[in-house]
C-alpha positions in Angstrom: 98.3 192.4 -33.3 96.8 191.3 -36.9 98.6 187.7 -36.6 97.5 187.3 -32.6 94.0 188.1 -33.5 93.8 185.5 -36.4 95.9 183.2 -33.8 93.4 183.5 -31.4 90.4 183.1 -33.9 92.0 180.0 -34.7 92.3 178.2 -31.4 88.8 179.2 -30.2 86.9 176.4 -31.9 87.9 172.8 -33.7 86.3 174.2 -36.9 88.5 177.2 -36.8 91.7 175.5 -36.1 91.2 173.0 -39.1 90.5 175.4 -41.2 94.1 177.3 -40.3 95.7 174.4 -40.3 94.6 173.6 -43.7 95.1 176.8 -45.2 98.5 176.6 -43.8 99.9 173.3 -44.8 98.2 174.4 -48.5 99.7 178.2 -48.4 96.1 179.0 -50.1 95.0 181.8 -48.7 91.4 181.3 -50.6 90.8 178.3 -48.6 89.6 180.0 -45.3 88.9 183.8 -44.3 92.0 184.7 -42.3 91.5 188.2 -41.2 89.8 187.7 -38.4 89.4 190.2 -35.1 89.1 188.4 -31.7 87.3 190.9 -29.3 88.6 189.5 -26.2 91.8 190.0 -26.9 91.8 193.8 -26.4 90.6 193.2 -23.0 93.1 189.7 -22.2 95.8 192.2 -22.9 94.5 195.4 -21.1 94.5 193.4 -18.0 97.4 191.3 -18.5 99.3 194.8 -19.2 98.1 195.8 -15.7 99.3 193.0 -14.0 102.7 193.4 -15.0 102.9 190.4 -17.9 103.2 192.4 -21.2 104.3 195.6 -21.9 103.7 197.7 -24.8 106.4 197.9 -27.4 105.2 200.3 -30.0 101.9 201.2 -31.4 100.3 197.5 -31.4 102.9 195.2 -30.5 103.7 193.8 -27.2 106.1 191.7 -25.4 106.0 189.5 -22.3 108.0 191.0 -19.4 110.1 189.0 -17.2 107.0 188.3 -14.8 104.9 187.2 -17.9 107.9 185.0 -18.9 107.8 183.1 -15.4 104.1 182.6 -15.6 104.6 181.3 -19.2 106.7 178.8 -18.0 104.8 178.0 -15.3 101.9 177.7 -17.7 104.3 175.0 -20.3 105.4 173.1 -16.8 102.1 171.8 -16.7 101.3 169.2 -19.7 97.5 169.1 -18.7 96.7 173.1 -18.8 96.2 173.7 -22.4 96.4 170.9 -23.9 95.0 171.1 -27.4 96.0 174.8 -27.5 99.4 173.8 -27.1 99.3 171.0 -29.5 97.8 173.0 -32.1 100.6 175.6 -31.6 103.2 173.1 -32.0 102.0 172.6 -35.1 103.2 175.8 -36.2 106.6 176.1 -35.0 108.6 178.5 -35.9 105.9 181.0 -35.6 107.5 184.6 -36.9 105.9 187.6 -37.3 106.8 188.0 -41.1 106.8 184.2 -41.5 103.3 183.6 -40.1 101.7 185.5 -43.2 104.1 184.1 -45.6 102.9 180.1 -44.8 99.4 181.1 -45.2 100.0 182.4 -48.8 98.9 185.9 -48.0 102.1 188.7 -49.1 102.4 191.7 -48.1 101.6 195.1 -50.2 102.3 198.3 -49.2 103.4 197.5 -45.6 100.2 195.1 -45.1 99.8 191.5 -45.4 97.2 191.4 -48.5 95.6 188.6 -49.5 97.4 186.8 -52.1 94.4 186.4 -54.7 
């Protein structure tokens, strides 16, 4: 939930995404503040869970269902809809949940990604 927060942080405004993107070609985890909490996320997900697109898969993790799966295709189908989301994303790739933290130069201490100052 920690790395979709900070994902979403980071594709909410050009400034933000530069400074990711900077911090993660570097690996310097003192060049931006990474832990960041995106409030509507919570609430993207709350509703998203009711209609049937996620599902809960432990105590904050969640996965896409097979409905969320077609409307995520649907979504990549069309080149136009989220354009410079998708681009930035691409950027990325592969995006793992233990891997994220390790190209931003932040390890992980005592079950938490730290940062690595």
């Amino acid at each position: 939930m920690e790395q979709l927060n900070c994902l979403l942080w980071a594709i909410s405004e050009r400034a933000s995404s530069e400074l990711f993107l900077s911090t993660w070609r570097s690996r310097d985890p003192q060049k931006a503040p990474l832990r960041k909490f995106f409030p509507p996320l919570e609430d993207a997900l709350k509703i998203a869970h009711a209609d049937g697109l996620v599902e809960q898969k432990g105590k904050v993790r969640y996965g896409l269902t097979s409905l969320g799966k077609r409307y995520l295709s649907l979504l990549n189908s069309d080149e136009e809809l989220l354009e410079e989301e998708k681009r930035f994303l691409a950027q990325l790739r592969p995006i793992t949940t233990s891997g994220m933290w390790d190209n931003l130069g932040i390890v992980k201490a005592a079950g938490r990604g730290e940062s690595g100052a």
